[in-house]
C-alpha positions, 0 to 999 in steps of 0.5 A: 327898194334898190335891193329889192329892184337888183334882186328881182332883175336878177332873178329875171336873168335867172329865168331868162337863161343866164344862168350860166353866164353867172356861173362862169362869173364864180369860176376859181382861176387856179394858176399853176407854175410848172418848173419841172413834172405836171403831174401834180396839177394834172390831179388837180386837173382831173378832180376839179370840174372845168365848170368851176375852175379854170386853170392858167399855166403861167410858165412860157417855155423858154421865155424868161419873161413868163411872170411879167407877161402874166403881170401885163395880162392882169391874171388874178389867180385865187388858188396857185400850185408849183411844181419844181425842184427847190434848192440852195440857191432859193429857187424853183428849177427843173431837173432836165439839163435841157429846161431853163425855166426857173423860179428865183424867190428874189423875184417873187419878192419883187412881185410880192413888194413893188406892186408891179402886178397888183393882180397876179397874187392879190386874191390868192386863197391856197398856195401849194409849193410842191418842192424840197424845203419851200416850207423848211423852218431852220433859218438861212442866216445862222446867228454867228458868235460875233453877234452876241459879243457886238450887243455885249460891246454896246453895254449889255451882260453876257446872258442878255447877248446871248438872249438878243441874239438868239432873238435876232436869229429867230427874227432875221433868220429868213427860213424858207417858210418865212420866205414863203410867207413873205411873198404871199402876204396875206394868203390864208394858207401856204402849203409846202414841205418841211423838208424833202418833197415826195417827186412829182409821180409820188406827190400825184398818188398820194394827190389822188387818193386824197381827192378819192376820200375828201373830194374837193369840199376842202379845196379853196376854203380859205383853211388848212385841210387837215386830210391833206396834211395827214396825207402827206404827213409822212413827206412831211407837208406842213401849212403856214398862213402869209405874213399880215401887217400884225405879224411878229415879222412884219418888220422884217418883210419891211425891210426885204421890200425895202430891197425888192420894191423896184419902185423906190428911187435909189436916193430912198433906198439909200436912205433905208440903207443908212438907217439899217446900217445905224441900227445895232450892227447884229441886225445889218450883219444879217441883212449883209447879201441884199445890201451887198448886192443892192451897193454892188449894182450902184452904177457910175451913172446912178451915183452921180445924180445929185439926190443919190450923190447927196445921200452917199455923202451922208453915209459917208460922213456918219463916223460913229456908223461907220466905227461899229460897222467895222468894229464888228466887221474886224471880229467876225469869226469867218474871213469870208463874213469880215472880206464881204463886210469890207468891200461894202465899206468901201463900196459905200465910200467908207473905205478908200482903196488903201484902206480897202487893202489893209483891212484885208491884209489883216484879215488874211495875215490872221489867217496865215498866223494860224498852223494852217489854212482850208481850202475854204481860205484859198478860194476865198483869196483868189476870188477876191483877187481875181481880176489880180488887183490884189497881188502883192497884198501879204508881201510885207506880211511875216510868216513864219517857215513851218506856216509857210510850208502848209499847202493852205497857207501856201495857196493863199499866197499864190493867191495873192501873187506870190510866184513862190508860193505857187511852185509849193501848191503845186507840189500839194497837188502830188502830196500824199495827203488827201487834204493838200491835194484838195487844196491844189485843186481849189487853187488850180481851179481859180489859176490854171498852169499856163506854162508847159514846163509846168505842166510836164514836170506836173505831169512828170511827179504824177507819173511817180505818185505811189497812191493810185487814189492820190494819183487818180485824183491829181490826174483829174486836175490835170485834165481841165488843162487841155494838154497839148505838150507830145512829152507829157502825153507820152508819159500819161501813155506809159502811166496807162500801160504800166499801173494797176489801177484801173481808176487811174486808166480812167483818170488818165483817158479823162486827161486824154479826150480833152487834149488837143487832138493833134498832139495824139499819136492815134494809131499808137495810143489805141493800141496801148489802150487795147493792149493794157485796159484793165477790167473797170467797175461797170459804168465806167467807160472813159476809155472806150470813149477815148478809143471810139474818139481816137478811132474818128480823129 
């Protein structure tokens, strides 16, 4: 009777004209996230009547706080489109230099899991991600051979490591697409590109010509459409459906959420903590950067409240934890995995300071046991080192002389504080050898020369190279370091007059605009730029900014 009764008031709304008020009610809110080009959502814009669909950008242009904003204001969006460059770092950027806004997938998983903006994407039917590799397959975390050889320590056969391993990989991977599915849990169907994205005005035509064929009778169904698909099929547009709680990864987006949920207290997070690190250490090693992250931001103040200090206490004292953690930390195959796994030991309190020191001590005395060392090595000691409370590290270590000569080797002592060491790198940087003269930049980057004897009697071996290609390349390095010495400017002056190399002309007016403009000698400088330019490749115009720079000063 009561449905009978709703059903007749209904109709008499109907007849008495609000109709379009009910209408209104069954508008699809279609919510757009615009990083970098609109031309996307225009089409969708233009093919999608104003009647049915109402559309809501959620990016505030220069206001970081756009998706919290559209949280406060319970948006409820049932289809989504984002545009933006997609790259390395996990996030949606824009290509202008200019255009701050971006979107990071860090906190689209804090949206997604704390249940901070229950709205926002709760309704979600369509997803559409229109950038490079949202939807790649190909995991982020590759399974590295230390991981099948930790299950093979804990009693399993060779081919059964292999296996497990091979398992965790496909589970832990996080690829892009998992990623994607993660945060929008539950969303029937998530568009994105397997690899690279057409750009926006390519990606808008082929958008147009699906909605001049298809219409919009696929649109908000809840199921791929296979006409969209085959239009981009070319781009390579691929379609996933979000994670459910019977997925094979939901144990997976259980422990990222564990992570991104804000809502946790960090004793509860700590506990989640220990018991992933309890778990076979393969599995934690895989987890390694959230729960590097998450220990790095402990602050002083966090870890002295008494449920937090309680639950570090207990990491602390679980010794047969602890022992397969570092057990697998000292066999990883890279430095830079055994380094990262260290200092979360010691930021967790399972390594003190000292112990912190041997155990890279160890790692880097491996390294420099070796013929040679990359420039991967040298940026990974001085960044350990950077605020030089390592310096002295490998002074007790005994390399051998032809070790010791390798620029590699040689840059991860400088690194590490050793006076000695630092005068070879330097010698790296003049080194025919294109291989030592990267690894002097590395090193060069993280350690400029302060000195001004240094830097001339640099500036002074560059001036004698024999490789213009070596020499352009030394040069490049020498100007990050503000040169303000009137004897190496002058040697650089002569350098430009008396080369054959017009590469080497462009290295050295590089070298020239950043110096201190009061060291110049203008008048004189302009002339031998004039008198000696060489004809440069079109595009390369480093010495007519430096004349039109001269000529101001």
């Amino acid at each position: 009777m009561r449905l009978a009764t709703r059903l007749l008031g209904l109709l008499c709304l109907s007849a008495a004209g609000f109709v379009p008020q009910l209408a209104a009610a069954e508008k699809q809110t279609v919510c757009t996230i615009t990083i970098n080009s609109a031309d996307e959502q225009k089409v969708f814009r233009r093919f999608l009547p104003e009647d049915k669909y109402e559309f809501v950008e959620l990016v505030e242009r220069n206001r970081s706080e756009w998706l919290a904003s559209a949280c406060q204001a319970k948006v409820s969006c049932d289809m989504l489109i984002v545009s933006g460059h997609y790259g390395e770092g996990n996030e949606f950027f824009a290509e202008a230099l200019d255009v701050r806004d971006s979107l990071s997938i860090a906190e689209l998983e804090r949206v997604s899991c704390s249940g901070s903006c229950p709205s926002l994407f709760a309704n979600l039917k369509e997803v559409y991600l229109f950038g490079c590799d949202t939807m790649n397959p190909h995991a982020q975390h590759t399974v590295s051979p230390e991981i099948a050889r930790s299950f093979v320590r804990e009693g399993r056969s060779p081919a059964e490591a292999a296996r497990l391993a091979q398992s965790l990989g496909a589970q832990r991977g996080e690829s892009s697409r998992d990623r994607m599915r993660l945060v929008f849990k539950d969303v029937p169907v998530i568009y994105g590109f397997s690899s690279a994205a057409p750009l926006g005005p390519v990606a808008a035509s082929s958008l147009n010509r699906y909605f001049q064929s298809a219409g919009r009778a696929d649109i908000g169904t809840r199921r791929p459409s296979g006409r969209l698909l085959q239009q981009f099929a070319q781009q390579g547009m691929v379609a996933a459906r979000g994670m459910s709680a019977g997925d094979s990864l939901a144990a997976m987006r259980q422990d990222v959420c564990m992570f991104a949920d804000t809502r946790l207290p960090d004793a509860k997070r700590l506990e989640s903590v220990h018991e992933l690190l309890r778990r076979p250490p393969a599995e934690s090693r895989l987890l390694l950067d959230r729960i590097e992250r998450y220990a790095a931001a402990l602050g002083q103040d966090t870890r002295q409240q008494p449920e937090v200090a309680q639950a570090l206490e207990r990491i602390v004292g679980d010794a047969p934890t602890r022992e397969r953690y570092l057990a697998f930390a000292r066999d990883a195959d890279e430095p830079r995995t055994r380094s990262r796994m260290v200092d979360v030991a010691h930021t967790l309190g399972w390594l003190s300071r000292d112990e912190r020191r041997a155990e890279l001590a160890a790692t880097f005395g491996g390294l420099l046991a070796r013929k040679s060392s990359s420039g991967t090595d040298v940026d990974l000691a001085c960044t350990l080192n950077k605020k030089r409370d390592l310096d002295g590290l490998l002074d007790g270590v005994a390399v051998p002389a032809p070790q010791r000569e390798d620029i590699g080797n040689a840059g991860i002592l400088a690194c590490m504080g050793s006076v000695e060491a630092h005068a070879r790198v330097l010698k790296g940087l003049v080194s025919p050898a294109d291989a030592d003269v990267r690894i002097a930049q590395t090193y060069l980057g993280h350690r400029p020369i302060a000195s001004a004897d240094e830097l001339r009697a640099v500036t002074r071996a560059i001036t004698g190279m024999g490789s213009p290609e070596a020499q352009a390349r030394a040069l490049d390095t020498l100007g990050r370091h503000y040169l303000a010495d009137r004897e190496s400017l002058d040697m650089l002056k002569n350098l430009f007059a008396s080369t054959r190399s017009w590469q080497v002309q462009n290295a050295i007016a590089g070298v020239l605009i950043r110096a201190e403009p009061g060291a110049l000698a203008a008048a004189d400088l302009v002339r031998t730029l004039r008198e000696h330019r060489l004809k440069a490749s079109s595009g390369d115009n480093m010495v007519d900014a430096l004349i039109q720079r001269l000529k101001l000063s």
